[in-house]
N, C-alpha and C positions, 0 to 999 in steps of 0.2 A: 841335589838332595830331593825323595819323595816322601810322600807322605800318603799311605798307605790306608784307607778306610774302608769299609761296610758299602757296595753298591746300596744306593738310595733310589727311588723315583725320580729323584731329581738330576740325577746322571744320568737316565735311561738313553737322551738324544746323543749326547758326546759319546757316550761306548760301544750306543749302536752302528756311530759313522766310522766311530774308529774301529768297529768288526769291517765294516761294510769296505774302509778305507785297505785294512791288514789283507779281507780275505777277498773282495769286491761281491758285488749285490749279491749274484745269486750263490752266496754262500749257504743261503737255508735248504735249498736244492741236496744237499750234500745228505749220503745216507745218514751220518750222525746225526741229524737235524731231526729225525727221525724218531729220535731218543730222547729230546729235550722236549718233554711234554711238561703244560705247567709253565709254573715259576723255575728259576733256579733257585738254588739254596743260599737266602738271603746274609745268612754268618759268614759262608764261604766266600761269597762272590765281591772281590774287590776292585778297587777303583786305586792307581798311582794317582797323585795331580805334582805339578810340578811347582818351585816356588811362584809361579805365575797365575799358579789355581787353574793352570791346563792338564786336560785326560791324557798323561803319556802312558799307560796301561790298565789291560782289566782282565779280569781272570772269572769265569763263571765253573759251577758246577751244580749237573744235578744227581736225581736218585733214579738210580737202573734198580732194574733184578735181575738174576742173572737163573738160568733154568726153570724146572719146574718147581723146584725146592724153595726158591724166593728166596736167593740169597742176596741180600741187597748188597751197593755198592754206588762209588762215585762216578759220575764219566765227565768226567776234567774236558774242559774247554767250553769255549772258544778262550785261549791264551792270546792278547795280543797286545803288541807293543807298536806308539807308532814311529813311523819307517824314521824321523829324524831321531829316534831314542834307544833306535837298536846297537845292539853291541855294547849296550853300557850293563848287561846282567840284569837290567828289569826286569825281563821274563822270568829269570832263577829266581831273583825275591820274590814275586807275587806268588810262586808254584810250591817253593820252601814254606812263605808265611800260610799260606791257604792252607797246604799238608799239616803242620802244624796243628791250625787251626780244626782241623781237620781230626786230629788225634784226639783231640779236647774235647771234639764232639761224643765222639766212641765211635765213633766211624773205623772199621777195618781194612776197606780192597779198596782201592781206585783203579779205574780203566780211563786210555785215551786211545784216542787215533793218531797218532803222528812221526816224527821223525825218530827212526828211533837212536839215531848218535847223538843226538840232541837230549832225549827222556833219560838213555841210558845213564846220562851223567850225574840225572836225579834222581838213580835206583829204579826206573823203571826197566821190565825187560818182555820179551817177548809172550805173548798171553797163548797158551794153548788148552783147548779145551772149551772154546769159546765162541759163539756164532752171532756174526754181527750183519744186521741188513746188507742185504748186497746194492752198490757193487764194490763193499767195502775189501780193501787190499788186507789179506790176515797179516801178511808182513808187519802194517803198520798198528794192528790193535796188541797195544801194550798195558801190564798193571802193572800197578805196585803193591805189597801188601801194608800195610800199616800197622797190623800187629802178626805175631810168629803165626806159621800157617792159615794166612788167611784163604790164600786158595788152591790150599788143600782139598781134593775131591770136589773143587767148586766148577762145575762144566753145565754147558746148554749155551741154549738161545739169551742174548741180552735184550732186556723189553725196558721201554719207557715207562714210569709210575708219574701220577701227580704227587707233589705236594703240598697241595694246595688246601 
């Protein structure tokens, strides 16, 4: 069983080794990293602990914009689960409760970078109309929308924002 909270400052070391562990160090290198200016979105951004009060997952996101128009939105990740917790669906609860959480906010589009047999299965699909630092794969940038026609006519370059 997990139990599902509010990343804190006081988890910052365990979820950074467990990025560091899931995706290895020079994950910040990655064009996405590129987009995570700031904080991440403090409501969003969760921590699993186990009954041991160990970090077996964490799910971050922050605020893009997308075009000239400034249509904001989420860019979902870093998702990670560690390697002895995989396969138990952590990843699908943290990404379900987050979306969720997510809707509550009034949040409409989310984006990610990643697999997309994997996203698919959580409604994400392929993003077109979209430009993301290179030498990001368009293959892999996928949205969801969160509420009807979120992105509808929503196209351009995706840029980083603080929110700080």
């Amino acid at each position: 069983m997990y139990r599902l909270s509010q990343e804190t400052p006081d988890d910052l070391y365990e979820v950074e080794y467990l990025y560091d562990l899931a995706f290895a160090p020079g994950r910040t290198a990655l064009s996405s990293y590129r987009l995570r200016a700031g904080a991440p979105i403090g409501e969003l951004s969760l921590v699993a602990r186990d009954d041991l009060d160990i970090v077996a997952g964490a799910i971050r996101y922050w605020p893009v914009v997308i075009g000239d128009t400034g249509h904001s939105a989420l860019l979902l990740g870093p998702v990670a689960v560690h390697p002895t917790r995989q396969g138990e669906g952590l990843g699908r609860l943290l990404i379900i409760q987050s979306l969720e959480l997510a809707i509550k906010a009034g949040w409409s589009r989310v984006i990610l970078i990643g697999d997309a047999p994997y996203y698919e299965r959580l409604g994400f699909s392929k993003a077109e109309g979209l430009e993301f630092p290179p030498p990001t794969n368009p293959e892999r940038v996928l949205v969801k929308p969160l509420t009807d026609g979120a992105f509808e006519g929503v196209t351009g370059a995706v840029h980083s924002i603080t929110n700080d």
